[in-house]
C-alpha positions, 0 to 999 in steps of 0.5 A: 252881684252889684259892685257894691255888693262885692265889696260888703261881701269882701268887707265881712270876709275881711272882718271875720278874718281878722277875729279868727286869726286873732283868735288863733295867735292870741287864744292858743299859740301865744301862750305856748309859743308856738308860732306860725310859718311865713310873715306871720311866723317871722313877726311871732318868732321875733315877739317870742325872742326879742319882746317886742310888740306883735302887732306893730310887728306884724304890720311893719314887716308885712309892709314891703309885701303889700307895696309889691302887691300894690305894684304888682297886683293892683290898687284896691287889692293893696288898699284891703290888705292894708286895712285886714292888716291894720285891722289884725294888728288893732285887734291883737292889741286890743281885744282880750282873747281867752287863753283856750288851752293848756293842752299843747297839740290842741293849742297846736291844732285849733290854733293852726285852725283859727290862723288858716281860716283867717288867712283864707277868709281874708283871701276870699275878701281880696286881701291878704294878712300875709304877705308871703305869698306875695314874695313867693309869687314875685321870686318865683317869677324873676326865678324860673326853675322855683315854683311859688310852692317851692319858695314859702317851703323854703322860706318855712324850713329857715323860720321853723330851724330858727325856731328850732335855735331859740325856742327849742326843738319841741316848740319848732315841732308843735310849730310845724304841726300848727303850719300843716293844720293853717295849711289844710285850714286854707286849701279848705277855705279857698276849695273847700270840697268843691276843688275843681278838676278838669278831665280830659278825655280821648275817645273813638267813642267820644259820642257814647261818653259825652251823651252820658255825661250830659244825660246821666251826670247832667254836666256840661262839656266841651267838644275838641277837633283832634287829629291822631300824632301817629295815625293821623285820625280826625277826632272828638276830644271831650273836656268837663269841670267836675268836683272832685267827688265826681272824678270817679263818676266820670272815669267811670262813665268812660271807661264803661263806654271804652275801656282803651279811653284816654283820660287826663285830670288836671286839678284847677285852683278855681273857675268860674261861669259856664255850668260847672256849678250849675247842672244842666236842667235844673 
């Protein structure tokens, strides 16, 4: 794909973000108040308790993040964050979404839906609409023992006890079921069922196993020279990409082959090139 190409595809992922995000804040959590976690639960919690206006919120306090990324991740990631950003703020301004529902777990739900895909989207495009993980990913590495998991649940456990004080508990437990449902939302977006895991597998039957994976699952893997730590024996380490709904195929392919085999998973967040998503022959 051409550079420019890249970028239109980026330019399209960002624009549908920002429809459906806005479609989650002002179609169903709004209303209900209801609010997300991270820099976009921040702003709602804060338009909720003080009246001010979302959009301006949402582009103010996600202004330090993008700074960071600039510095930190690159020029033309900062420049698309900033325009999906302001991009969010005009729309939630100005297009006069539909109050969906009533109904509060669905609000709760199809609201953390609409939210996540957007927030996923806008990450596909090379942007982001909030900044959280951003902060995450800088503290976790001036902090070494937090993990970048570990600082937005910390993060969210202060926004949904806020939420908690000034909106009332049943609010902050819809809240909670609205971050799982962007939560599920985003991984899907950005894995979808292709979430990629390798396996890796220690055989004296190595030939057997990689001649069946090839043949029968028709993938590609590669080929480690090992030594045994306590025998001292040279031998064949198999290493595949596989989706997750083929983990079972392959477990099974080596165990059938032998039944002693060691066998290691390791889930990715993503890959590219080789013939993971092509299969030999076809």
């Amino acid at each position: 794909m051409k550079p420019w190409q890249r970028e239109l595809k980026n330019v399209a992922l960002i624009v549908v973000a920002i429809f459906s995000a806005s479609m989650g804040i002002h179609g169903f959590l709004l209303s209900s108040r209801f609010i997300d976690g991270g820099v976009t639960g921040i702003s709602m919690l804060l338009s909720s308790v003080l009246g001010w206006p979302l959009p301006i919120l949402i582009a103010v306090i996600n202004l330090p993040f993008i700074a960071l990324g600039y510095s930190f991740i690159g020029r033309a990631f900062a420049l698309r964050s900033v325009l999906a950003i302001a991009g969010l703020s005009v729309c939630l301004a100005t297009v006069p979404f539909p109050d969906v529902t009533p109904d509060k777990l669905l609000t709760a739900v199809f609201g953390g839906f609409f939210l996540g895909a957007g927030i996923g989207l806008a990450i596909r495009g090379g942007a982001v609409l909030d900044g959280t993980e951003i902060a995450a990913l800088l503290v976790s590495r001036n902090i070494h023992i937090l993990r970048v998991a570990d600082v937005i649940l910390a993060l969210n456990i202060v926004i949904f006890l806020t939420a908690a004080f000034f909106l009332g508990v049943e609010s902050a437990m819809y809240s909670i079921l609205t971050y799982f449902s962007a939560s599920r939302t985003l991984d899907f977006i950005l894995h979808g069922l292709e979430e990629f895991t390798a396996i890796t597998i220690i055989s004296e039957k190595s030939e057997a196993i990689r001649h069946a994976i090839t043949t029968g699952l028709r993938r590609g893997l590669t080929i480690y020279k090992g030594r045994g730590g306590v025998s001292g024996t040279e031998q064949e380490i198999l290493m595949c990409v596989v989706t997750r709904l083929e983990i079972g195929k392959v477990k099974s392919i080596a165990l059938e082959h032998d039944p002693g085999a060691f066998i290691m998973f390791h889930p990715l967040s993503d890959v590219s090139g080789g013939v993971h998503r092509k299969r030999l022959g076809v």
